[in-house]
C-alpha positions as CSV (number, residue, x, y, z in Angstrom):
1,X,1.6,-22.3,28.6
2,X,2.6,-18.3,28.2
3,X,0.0,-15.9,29.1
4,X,-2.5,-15.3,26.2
5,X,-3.1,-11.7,27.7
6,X,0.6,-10.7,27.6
7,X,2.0,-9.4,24.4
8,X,5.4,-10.9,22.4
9,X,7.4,-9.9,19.9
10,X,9.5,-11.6,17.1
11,X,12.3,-9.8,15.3
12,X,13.9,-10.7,12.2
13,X,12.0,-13.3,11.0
14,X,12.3,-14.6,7.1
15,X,8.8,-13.4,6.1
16,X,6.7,-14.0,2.4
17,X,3.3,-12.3,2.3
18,X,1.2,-11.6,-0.5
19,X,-2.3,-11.7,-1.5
20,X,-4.4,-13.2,-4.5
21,X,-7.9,-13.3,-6.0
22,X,-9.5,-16.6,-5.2
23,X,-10.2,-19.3,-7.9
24,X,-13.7,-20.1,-5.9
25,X,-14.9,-16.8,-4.0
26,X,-17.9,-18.3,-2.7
27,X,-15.9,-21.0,-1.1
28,X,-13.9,-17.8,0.1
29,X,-16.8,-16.0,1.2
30,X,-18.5,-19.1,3.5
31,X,-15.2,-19.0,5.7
32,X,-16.3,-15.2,6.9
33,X,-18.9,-15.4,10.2
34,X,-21.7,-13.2,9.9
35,X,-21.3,-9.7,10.4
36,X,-17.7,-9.0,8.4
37,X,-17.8,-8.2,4.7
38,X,-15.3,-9.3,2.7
39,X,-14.0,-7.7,0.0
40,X,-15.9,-8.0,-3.3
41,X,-13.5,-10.5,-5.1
42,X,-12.7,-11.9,-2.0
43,X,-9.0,-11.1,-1.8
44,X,-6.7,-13.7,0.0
45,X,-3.4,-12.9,1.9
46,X,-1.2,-15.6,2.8
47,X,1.9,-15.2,5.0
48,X,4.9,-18.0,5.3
49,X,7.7,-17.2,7.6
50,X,10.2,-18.8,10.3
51,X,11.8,-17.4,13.0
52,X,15.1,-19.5,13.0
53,X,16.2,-19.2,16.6
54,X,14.8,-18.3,20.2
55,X,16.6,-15.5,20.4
56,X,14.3,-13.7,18.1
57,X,11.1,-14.1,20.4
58,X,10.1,-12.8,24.1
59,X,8.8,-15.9,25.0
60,X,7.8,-17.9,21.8
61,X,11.0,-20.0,21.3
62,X,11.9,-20.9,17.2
63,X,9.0,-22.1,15.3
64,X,7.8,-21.7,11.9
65,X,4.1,-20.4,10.9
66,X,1.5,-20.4,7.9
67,X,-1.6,-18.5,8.3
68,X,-3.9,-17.5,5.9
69,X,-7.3,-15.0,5.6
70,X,-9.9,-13.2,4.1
71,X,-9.5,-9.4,3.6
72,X,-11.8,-7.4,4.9
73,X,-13.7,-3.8,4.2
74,X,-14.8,-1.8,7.5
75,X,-12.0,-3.0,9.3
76,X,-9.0,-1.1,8.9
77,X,-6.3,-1.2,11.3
78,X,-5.5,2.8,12.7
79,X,-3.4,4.2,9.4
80,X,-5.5,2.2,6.6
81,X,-4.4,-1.0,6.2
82,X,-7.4,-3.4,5.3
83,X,-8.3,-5.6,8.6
84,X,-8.2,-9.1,7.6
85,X,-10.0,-12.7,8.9
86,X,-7.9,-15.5,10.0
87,X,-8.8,-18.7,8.0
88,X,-6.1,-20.6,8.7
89,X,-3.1,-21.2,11.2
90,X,-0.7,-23.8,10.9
91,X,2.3,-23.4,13.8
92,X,5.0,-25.9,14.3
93,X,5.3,-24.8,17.9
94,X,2.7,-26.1,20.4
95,X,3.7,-23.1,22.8
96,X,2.8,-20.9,19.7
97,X,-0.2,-22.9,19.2
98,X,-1.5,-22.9,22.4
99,X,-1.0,-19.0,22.7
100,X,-2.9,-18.4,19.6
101,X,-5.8,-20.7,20.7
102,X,-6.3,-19.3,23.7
103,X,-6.6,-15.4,21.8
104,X,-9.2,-16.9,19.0
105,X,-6.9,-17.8,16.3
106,X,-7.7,-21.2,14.4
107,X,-4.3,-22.6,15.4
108,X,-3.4,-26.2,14.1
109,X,-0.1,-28.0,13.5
110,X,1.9,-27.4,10.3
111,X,5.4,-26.8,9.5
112,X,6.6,-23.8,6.8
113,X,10.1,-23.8,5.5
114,X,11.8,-21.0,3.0
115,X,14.8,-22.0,0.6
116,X,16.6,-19.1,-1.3
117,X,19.0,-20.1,-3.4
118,X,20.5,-17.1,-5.6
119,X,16.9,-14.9,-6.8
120,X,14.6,-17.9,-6.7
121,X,13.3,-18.5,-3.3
122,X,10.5,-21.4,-2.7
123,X,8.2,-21.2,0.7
124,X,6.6,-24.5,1.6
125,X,3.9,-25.3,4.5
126,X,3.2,-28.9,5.1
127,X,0.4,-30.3,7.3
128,X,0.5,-34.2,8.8
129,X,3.7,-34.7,6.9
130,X,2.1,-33.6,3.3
131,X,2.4,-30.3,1.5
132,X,-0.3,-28.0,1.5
133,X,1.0,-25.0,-0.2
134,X,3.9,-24.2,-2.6
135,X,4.9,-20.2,-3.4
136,X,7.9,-19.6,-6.0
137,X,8.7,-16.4,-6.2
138,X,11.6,-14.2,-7.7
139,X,14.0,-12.0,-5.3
140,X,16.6,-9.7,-4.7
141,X,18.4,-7.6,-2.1
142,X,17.5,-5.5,0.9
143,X,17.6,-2.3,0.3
144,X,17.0,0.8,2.5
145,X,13.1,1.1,2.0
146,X,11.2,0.6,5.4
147,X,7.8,-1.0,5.4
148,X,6.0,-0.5,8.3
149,X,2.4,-0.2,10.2
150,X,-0.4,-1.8,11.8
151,X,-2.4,-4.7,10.7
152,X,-6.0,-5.4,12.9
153,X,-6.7,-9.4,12.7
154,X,-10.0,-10.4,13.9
155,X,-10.6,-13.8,15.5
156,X,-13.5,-15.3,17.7
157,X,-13.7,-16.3,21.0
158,X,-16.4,-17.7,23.0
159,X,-18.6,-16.2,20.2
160,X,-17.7,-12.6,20.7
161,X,-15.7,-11.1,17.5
162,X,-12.0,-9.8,19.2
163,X,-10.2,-7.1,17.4
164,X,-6.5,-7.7,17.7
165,X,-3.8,-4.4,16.2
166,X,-0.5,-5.9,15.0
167,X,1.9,-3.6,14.7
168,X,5.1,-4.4,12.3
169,X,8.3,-3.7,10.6
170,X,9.8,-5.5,7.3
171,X,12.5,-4.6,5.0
172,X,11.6,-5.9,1.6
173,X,13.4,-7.0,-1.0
174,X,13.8,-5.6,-4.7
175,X,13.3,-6.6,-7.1
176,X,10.2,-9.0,-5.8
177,X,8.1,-11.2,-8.1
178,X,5.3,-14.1,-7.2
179,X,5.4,-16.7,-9.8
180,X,3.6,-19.2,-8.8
181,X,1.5,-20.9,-6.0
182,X,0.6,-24.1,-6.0
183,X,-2.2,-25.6,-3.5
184,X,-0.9,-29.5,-3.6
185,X,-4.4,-30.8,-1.6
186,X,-7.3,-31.1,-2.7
187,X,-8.6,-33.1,0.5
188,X,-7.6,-29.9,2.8
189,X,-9.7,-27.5,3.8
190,X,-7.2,-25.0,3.0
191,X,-7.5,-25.8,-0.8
192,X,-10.8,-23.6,-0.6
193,X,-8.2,-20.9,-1.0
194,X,-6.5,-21.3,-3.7
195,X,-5.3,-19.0,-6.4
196,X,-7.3,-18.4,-9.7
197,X,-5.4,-19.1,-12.7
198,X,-4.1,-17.3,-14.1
199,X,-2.7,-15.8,-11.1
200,X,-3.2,-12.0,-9.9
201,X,-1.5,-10.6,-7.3
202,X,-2.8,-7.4,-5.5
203,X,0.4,-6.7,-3.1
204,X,3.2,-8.5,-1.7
205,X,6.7,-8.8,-0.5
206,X,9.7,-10.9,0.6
207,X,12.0,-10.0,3.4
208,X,14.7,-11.7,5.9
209,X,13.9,-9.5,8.4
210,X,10.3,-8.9,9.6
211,X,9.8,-7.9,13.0
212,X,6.1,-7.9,15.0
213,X,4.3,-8.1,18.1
214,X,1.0,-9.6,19.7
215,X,-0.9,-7.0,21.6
216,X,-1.5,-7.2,25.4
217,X,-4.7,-7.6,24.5
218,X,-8.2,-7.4,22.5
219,X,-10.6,-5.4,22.4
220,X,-14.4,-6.8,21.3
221,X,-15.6,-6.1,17.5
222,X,-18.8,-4.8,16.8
223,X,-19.5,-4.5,13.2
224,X,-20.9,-1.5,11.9
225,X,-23.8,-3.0,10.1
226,X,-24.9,-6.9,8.5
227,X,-22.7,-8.2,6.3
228,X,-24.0,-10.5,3.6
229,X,-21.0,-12.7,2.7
230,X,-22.3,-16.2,1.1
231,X,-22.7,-14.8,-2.7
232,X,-21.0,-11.9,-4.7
233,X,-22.4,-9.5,-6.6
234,X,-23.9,-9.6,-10.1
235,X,-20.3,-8.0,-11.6
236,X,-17.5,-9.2,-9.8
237,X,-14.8,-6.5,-9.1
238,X,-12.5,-6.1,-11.5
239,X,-8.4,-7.7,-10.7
240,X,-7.1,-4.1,-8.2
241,X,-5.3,-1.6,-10.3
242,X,-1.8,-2.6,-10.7
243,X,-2.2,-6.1,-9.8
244,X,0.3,-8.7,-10.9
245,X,-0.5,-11.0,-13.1
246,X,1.8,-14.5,-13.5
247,X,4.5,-14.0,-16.0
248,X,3.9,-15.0,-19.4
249,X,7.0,-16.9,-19.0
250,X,5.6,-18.9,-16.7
251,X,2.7,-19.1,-17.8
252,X,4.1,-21.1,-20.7
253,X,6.5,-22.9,-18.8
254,X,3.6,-25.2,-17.7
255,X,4.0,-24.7,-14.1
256,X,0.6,-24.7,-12.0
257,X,-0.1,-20.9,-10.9
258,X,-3.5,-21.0,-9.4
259,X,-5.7,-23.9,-9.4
């Protein structure tokens, strides 16, 4: 078992992450613990990605990875990216697993794979052998645009909140469109996250190189004041400025985009 208190990185990774407005945000909202406030249209974030070869980790070894989350407000990372809540964590690795575990992350077994074949790539994470999740999306080329930061990911431990700061490094690809994403069970508790239909997308990319590290270590979270997360309020938010909505084209195509 590696160390949970020693950090890792992964290079070059093929990466798809992107994040939605829920079809059921009280469902959304019941997955955040007390004292973290979600954002009020409880935006979802997904990320898919494999790392193809052990080469590409310090200690990890090849595996693929789903996880999934709740954004939050209060908790941005140093620079101003949103902080976020783990949901969901579905490694093919028991190493990668057993790592996460041990840090607070709600590690289970799952398996993700990414096809691209010309500008259409599809991303699919599987659980016990069935799909969970199917992402189409539309894609180009690298380019020479840098995407880079910090991300802070809050898990629980032995009931104490731990703030974790993920720093990264991606190189997108343009042009980059989500078409659709499909939640394929009903009976997983994942499906509490799906998509509404039609689709809106507040950000996103794809890229076939995304590099990252775990910290050394976490540091407690104390939040700033109550949070009450079971209900929204009487207006829900309105889709973010500039969100993506699906394609018309696909929207008659007939494909399911959402739930």
């Amino acid at each position: 078992m590696l160390d949970p208190t020693a950090p890792q990185i992964v290079v070059q990774c093929r990466t798809l992450s992107f994040s939605w407005l829920p079809a059921d945000p009280d469902a959304v909202a019941a997955l955040v613990p007390a004292g973290l406030r979600p954002r009020p249209d409880r935006q979802v974030f997904l990320s898919q990605y494999v790392v193809d070869d052990e080469t590409q980790t310090s200690g990890f070894g090849a595996y693929s990875l789903t996880y999934l989350g709740v954004t939050l407000v209060g908790a941005d990372a140093p620079g101003g990216h949103p902080g976020g809540w783990w949901t969901h964590y579905l490694a093919s690795s028991p190493r990668v697993r057993q790592y996460a575990v041990a840090r607070g992350a709600p590690a289970a077994p799952g398996r993700t794979s990414i096809d691209v074949r010309g500008d259409r790539l599809t991303a699919v994470t599987e659980a016990d052998g069935r799909p969970l999740i199917r992402s189409r999306c539309q894609v180009g080329d690298t380019g020479t645009r840098i995407r880079s930061g910090l991300n802070r990911i809050l898990t629980t431990r032995d009931g104490r909140l731990l703030s974790g700061i993920y720093p990264f490094l991606a190189e997108p690809v343009t042009p980059f469109e989500v078409e659709s994403v499909e939640f394929l069970d009903p009976g997983h508790p994942v499906y509490a996250l799906r998509p509404a239909n039609p689709l809106t997308i507040d950000w996103g990319f794809y890229t076939p190189r995304a590099s990252f590290a775990y910290p050394g270590g976490l540091s407690s979270w104390e939040p700033d004041e109550p949070a009450e997360v079971g209900r929204l309020p009487e207006e829900p938010a309105p889709a973010p400025a500039g969100g993506q909505k699906v394609p018309a084209r696909r929207a008659r195509s007939g494909l399911p985009s959402g739930s």
